[in-house]
DRENDO-1510 file (C-alpha; in Angstrom, 1 decimal, always signed):
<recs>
REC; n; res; u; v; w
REC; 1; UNK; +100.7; +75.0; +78.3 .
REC; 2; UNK; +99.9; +77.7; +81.3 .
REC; 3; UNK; +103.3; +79.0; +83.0 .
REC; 4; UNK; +103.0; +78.6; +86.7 .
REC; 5; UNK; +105.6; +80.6; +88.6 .
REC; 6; UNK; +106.0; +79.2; +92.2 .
REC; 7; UNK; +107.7; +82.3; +94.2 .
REC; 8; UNK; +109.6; +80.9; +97.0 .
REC; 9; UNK; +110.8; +82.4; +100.3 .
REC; 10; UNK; +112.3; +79.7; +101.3 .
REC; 11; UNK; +116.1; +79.3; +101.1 .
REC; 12; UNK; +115.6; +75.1; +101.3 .
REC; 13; UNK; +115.3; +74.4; +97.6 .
REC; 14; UNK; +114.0; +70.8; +98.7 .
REC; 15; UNK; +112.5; +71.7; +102.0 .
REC; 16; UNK; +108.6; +71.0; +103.5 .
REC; 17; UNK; +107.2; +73.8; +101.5 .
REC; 18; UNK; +108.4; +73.7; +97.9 .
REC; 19; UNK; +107.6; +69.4; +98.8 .
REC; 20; UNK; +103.8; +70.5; +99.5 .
REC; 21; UNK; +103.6; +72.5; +95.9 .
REC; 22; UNK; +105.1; +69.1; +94.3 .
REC; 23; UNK; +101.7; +67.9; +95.4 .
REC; 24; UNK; +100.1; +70.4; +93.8 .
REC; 25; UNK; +101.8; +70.5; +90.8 .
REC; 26; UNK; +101.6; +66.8; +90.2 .
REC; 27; UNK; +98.0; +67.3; +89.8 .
REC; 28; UNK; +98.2; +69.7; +87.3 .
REC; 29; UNK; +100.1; +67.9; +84.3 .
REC; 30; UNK; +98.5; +70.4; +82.3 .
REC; 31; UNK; +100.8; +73.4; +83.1 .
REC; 32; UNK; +104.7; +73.8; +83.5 .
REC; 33; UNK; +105.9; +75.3; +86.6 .
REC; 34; UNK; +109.0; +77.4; +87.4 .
REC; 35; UNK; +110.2; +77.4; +90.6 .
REC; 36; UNK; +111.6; +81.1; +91.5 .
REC; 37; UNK; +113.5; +81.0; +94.9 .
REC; 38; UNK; +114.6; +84.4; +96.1 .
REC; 39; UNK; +117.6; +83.5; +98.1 .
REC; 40; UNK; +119.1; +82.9; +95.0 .
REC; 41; UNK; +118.9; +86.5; +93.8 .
REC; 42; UNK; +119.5; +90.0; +95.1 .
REC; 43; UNK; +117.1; +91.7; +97.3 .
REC; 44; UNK; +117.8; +94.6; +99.0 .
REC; 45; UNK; +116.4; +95.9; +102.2 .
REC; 46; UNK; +113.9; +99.0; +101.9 .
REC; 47; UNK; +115.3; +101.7; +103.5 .
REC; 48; UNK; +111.8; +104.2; +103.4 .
REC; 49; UNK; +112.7; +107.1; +100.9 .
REC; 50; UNK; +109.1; +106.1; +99.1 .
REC; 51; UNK; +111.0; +107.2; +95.7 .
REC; 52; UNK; +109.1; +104.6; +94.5 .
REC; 53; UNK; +106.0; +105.8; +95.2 .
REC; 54; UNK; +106.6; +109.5; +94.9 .
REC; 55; UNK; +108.4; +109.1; +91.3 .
REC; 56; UNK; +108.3; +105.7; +90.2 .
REC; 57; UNK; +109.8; +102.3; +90.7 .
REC; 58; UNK; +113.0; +102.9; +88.8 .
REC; 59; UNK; +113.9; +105.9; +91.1 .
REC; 60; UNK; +114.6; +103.4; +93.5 .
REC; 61; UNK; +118.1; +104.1; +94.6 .
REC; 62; UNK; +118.7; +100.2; +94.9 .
REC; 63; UNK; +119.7; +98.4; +90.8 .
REC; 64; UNK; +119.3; +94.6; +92.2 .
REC; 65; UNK; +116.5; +91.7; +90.9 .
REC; 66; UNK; +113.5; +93.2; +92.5 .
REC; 67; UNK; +112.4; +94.3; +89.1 .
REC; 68; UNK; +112.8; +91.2; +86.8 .
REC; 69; UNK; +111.3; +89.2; +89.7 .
REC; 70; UNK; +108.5; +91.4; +89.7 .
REC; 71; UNK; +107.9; +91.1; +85.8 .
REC; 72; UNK; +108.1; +87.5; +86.2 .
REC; 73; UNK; +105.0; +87.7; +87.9 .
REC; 74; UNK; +103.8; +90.0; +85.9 .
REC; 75; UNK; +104.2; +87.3; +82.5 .
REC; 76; UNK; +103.2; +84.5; +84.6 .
REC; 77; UNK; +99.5; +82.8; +83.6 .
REC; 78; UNK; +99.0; +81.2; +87.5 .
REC; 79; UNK; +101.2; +82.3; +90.6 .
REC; 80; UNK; +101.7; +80.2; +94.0 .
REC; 81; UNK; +103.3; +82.3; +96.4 .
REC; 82; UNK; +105.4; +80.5; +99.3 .
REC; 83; UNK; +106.9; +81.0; +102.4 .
REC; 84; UNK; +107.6; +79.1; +105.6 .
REC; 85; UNK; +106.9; +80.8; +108.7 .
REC; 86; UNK; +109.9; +82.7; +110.3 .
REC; 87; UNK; +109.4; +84.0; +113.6 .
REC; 88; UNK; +105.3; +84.4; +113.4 .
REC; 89; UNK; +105.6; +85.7; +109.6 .
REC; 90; UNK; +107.3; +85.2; +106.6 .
REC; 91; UNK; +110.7; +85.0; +105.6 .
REC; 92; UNK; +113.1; +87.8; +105.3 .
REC; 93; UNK; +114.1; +87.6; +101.9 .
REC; 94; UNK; +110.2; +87.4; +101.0 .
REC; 95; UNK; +109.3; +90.4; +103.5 .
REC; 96; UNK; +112.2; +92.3; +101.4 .
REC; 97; UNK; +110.8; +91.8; +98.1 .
REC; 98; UNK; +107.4; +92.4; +99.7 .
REC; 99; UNK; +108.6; +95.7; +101.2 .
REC; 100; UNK; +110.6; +96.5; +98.0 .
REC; 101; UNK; +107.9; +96.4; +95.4 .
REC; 102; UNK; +105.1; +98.3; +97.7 .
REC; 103; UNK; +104.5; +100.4; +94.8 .
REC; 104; UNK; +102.9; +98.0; +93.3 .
REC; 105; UNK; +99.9; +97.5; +96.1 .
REC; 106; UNK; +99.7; +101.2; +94.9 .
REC; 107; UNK; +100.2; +100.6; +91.3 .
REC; 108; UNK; +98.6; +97.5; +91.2 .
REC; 109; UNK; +99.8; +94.8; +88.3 .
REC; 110; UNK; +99.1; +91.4; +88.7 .
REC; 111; UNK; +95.2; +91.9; +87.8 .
REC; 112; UNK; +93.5; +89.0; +87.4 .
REC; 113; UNK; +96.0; +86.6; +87.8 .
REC; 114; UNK; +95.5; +83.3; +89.4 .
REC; 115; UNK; +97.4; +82.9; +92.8 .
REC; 116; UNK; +97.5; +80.4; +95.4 .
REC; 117; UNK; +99.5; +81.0; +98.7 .
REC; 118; UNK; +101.2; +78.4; +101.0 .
REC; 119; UNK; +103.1; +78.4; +104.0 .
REC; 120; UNK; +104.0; +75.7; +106.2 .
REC; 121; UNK; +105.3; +75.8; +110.0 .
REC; 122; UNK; +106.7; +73.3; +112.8 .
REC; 123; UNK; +103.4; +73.8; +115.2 .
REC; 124; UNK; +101.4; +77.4; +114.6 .
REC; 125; UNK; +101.0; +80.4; +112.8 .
REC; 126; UNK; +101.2; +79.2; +109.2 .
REC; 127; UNK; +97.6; +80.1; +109.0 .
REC; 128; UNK; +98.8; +84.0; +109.6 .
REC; 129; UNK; +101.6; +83.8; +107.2 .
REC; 130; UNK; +99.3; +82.4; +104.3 .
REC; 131; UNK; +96.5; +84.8; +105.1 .
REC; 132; UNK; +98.9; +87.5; +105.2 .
REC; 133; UNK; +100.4; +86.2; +101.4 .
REC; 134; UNK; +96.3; +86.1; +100.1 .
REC; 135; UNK; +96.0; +90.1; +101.4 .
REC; 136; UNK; +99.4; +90.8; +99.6 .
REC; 137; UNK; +98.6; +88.8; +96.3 .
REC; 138; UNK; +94.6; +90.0; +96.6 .
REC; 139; UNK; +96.1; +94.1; +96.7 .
REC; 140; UNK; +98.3; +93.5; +93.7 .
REC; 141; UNK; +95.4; +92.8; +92.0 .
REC; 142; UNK; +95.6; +88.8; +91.6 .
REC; 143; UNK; +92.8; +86.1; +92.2 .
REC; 144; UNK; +93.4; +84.6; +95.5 .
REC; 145; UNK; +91.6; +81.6; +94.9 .
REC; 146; UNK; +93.0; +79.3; +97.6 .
REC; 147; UNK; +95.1; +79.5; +100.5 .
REC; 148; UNK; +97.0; +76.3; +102.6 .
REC; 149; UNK; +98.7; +76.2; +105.7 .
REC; 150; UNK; +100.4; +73.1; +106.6 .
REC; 151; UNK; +101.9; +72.6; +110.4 .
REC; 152; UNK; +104.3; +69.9; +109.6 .
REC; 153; UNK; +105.0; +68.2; +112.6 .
REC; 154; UNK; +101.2; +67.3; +112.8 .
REC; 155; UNK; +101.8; +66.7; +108.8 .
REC; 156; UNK; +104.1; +63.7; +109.2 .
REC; 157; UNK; +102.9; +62.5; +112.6 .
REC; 158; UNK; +99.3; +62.3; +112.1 .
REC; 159; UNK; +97.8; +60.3; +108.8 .
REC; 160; UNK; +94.6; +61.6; +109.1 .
REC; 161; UNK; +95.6; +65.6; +109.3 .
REC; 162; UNK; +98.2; +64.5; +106.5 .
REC; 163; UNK; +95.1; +62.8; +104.4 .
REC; 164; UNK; +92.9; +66.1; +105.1 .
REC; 165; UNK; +96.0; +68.3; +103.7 .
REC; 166; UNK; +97.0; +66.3; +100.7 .
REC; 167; UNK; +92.9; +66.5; +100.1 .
REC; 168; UNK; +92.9; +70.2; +100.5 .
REC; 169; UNK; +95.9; +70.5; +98.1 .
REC; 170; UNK; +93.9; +68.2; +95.4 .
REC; 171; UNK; +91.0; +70.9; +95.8 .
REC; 172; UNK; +93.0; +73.7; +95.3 .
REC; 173; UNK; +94.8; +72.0; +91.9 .
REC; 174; UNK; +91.4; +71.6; +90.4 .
REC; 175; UNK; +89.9; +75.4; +91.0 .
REC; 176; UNK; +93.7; +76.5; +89.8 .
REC; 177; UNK; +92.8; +74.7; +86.3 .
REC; 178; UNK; +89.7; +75.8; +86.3 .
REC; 179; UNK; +90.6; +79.2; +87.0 .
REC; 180; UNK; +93.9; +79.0; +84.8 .
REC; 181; UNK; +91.1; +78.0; +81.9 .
REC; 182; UNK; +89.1; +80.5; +82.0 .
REC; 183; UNK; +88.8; +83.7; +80.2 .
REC; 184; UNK; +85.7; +85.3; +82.0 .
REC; 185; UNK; +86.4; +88.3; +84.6 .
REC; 186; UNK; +86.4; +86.6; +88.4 .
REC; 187; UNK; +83.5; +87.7; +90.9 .
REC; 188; UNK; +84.9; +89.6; +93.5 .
REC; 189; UNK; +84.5; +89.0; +96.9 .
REC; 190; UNK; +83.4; +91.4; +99.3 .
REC; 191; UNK; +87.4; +91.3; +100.7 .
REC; 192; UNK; +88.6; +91.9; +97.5 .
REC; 193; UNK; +86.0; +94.7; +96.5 .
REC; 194; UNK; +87.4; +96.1; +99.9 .
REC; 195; UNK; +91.0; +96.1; +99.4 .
REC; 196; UNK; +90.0; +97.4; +95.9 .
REC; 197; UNK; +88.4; +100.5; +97.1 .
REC; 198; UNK; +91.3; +100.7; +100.1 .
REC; 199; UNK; +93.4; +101.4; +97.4 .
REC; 200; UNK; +91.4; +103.1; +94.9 .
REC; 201; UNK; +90.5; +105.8; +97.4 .
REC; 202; UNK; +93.9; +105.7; +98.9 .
REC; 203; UNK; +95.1; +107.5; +95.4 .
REC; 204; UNK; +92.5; +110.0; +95.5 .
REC; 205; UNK; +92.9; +110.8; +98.6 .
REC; 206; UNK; +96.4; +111.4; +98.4 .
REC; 207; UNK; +96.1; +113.3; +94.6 .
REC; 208; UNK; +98.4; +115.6; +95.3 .
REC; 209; UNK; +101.5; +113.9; +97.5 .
REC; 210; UNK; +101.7; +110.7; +95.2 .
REC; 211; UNK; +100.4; +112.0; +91.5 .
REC; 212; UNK; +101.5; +108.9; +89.9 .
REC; 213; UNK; +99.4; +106.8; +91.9 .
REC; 214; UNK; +96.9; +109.1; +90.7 .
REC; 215; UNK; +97.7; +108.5; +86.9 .
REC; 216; UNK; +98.1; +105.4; +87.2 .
REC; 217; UNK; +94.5; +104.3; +88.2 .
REC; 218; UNK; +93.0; +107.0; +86.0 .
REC; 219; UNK; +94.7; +105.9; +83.0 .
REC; 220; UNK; +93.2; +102.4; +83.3 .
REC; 221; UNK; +89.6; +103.8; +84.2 .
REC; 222; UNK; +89.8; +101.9; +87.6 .
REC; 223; UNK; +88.5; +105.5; +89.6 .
REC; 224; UNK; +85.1; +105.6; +88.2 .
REC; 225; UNK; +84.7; +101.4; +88.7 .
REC; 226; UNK; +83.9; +99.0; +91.0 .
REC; 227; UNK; +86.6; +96.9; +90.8 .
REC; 228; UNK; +89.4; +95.9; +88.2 .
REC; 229; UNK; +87.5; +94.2; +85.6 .
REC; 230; UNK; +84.0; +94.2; +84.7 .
REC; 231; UNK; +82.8; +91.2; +86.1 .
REC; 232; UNK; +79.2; +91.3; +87.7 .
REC; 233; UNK; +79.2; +92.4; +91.6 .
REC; 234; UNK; +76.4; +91.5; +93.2 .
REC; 235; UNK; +73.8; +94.4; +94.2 .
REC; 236; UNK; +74.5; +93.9; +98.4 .
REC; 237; UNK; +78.4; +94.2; +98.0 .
REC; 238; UNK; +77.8; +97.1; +95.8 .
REC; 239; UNK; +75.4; +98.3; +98.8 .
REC; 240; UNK; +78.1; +97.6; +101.6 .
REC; 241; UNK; +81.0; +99.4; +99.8 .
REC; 242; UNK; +78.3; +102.4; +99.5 .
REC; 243; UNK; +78.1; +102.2; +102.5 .
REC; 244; UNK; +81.9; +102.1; +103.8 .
REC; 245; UNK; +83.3; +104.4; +101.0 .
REC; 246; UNK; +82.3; +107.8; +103.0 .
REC; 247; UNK; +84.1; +106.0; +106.2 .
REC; 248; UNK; +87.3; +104.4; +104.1 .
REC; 249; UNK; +87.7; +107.8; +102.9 .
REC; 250; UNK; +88.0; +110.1; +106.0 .
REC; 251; UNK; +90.1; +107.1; +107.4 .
REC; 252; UNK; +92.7; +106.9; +104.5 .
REC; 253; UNK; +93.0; +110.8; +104.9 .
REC; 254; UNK; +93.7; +110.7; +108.9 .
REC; 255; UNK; +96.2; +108.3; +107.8 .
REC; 256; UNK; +98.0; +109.2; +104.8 .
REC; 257; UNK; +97.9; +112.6; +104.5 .
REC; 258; UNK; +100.6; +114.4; +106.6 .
REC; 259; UNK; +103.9; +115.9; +106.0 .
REC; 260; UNK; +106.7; +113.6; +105.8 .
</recs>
């Protein structure tokens, strides 16, 4: 059976969110899913020293749970990543995790790995916060292949808004089998090619202040290709990325190279 790690930022073990993955996860009697809620585990802040990123993530002057939540992802065969919406974004103990493994949007690990992201609110932004969880999850390398945002009120008030999400989540649950099932590389999109190159370029550009970043991509032939994995691009994306790479590259440099 396919492990399906459910990453929670939600410190309600029973609350709206984890209730709307049940959905999902009742559909897909197929896998096993482990629910991994990060208020139960230790998370500190980032404080900005990028040892991280300069050496590598165990130079990180902080010995908590980032880095056995990270490899769960890491050993996980499908991921849904969760958060309600705290404040316009997502919750703290999320955003800290985030924050805390940023060498890994650099470093990029989960490649390939089938993610869904969720997040669920009282009236708006929810739509932000899962967007925002589909960049993240797309950068570490993942297949974003769905996203839901649920506004809850509206949810339990409104039976034709609640029939439209629990049909949404029944879409998702198939293309997650589907996905889960198969062993051919995905077809990226042209946001994914994008935040590909973002980052590809990003450790080029910055050879020489972040050398591991560097290694890193060389060592798994990512500089010289067009994406991860060798799936088929089609020809227009490959145009378009042509097309942005001179652009993405003067960009990144304004931006990255500087003394800190």
């Amino acid at each position: 059976m396919k492990k399906i790690v459910v990453f929670s930022g939600s410190p309600r073990k029973n609350g709206h969110t984890v209730q709307i993955v049940k959905k999902i996860e009742a559909d897909m009697s197929d896998s096993v899913f482990e629910y991994v809620y990060l208020y139960d585990y230790e998370i500190h802040g980032c404080i900005g020293c990028k040892a991280c990123i300069r050496k590598d993530e165990i130079a990180c002057p902080y010995k908590d749970d980032v880095h056995d939540l990270l490899v769960k992802l890491e050993n996980a065969d499908g991921i849904i990543l969760i958060s309600p919406t705290y404040s316009r974004v997502v919750s703290g103990q999320l955003k800290n995790f985030i924050d805390r493994t940023n060498f890994a949007l650099h470093r990029p690990r989960l490649i390939n790995i089938p993610m869904v992201t969720l997040a669920t609110t009282d009236i708006g932004m929810a739509k932000n916060v899962a967007n925002y969880l589909s960049v993240i999850g797309s950068s570490l390398g993942a297949n974003v292949i769905g996203s839901l945002a649920v506004k809850m009120g509206k949810y339990y008030n409104d039976e034709t808004y609640k029939l439209k999400i629990e049909n949404r989540a029944n879409q998702i649950s198939k293309r997650f089998e589907i996905a889960l099932k198969s062993n051919e590389d995905i077809t990226p999109t042209l946001r994914q090619l994008m935040r590909f190159n973002v980052w590809k370029t990003r450790a080029i550009v910055s050879k020489e202040m972040y050398p591991n970043d560097y290694k890193y991509w060389e060592e798994r032939n990512w500089i010289e290709k067009d994406f991860f994995t060798a799936a088929s691009i089609p020809a227009h994306r490959k145009f378009i990325m042509t097309l942005l790479s001179k652009r993405l590259r003067k960009v990144i440099r304004t931006g990255v190279v500087y003394k800190d």
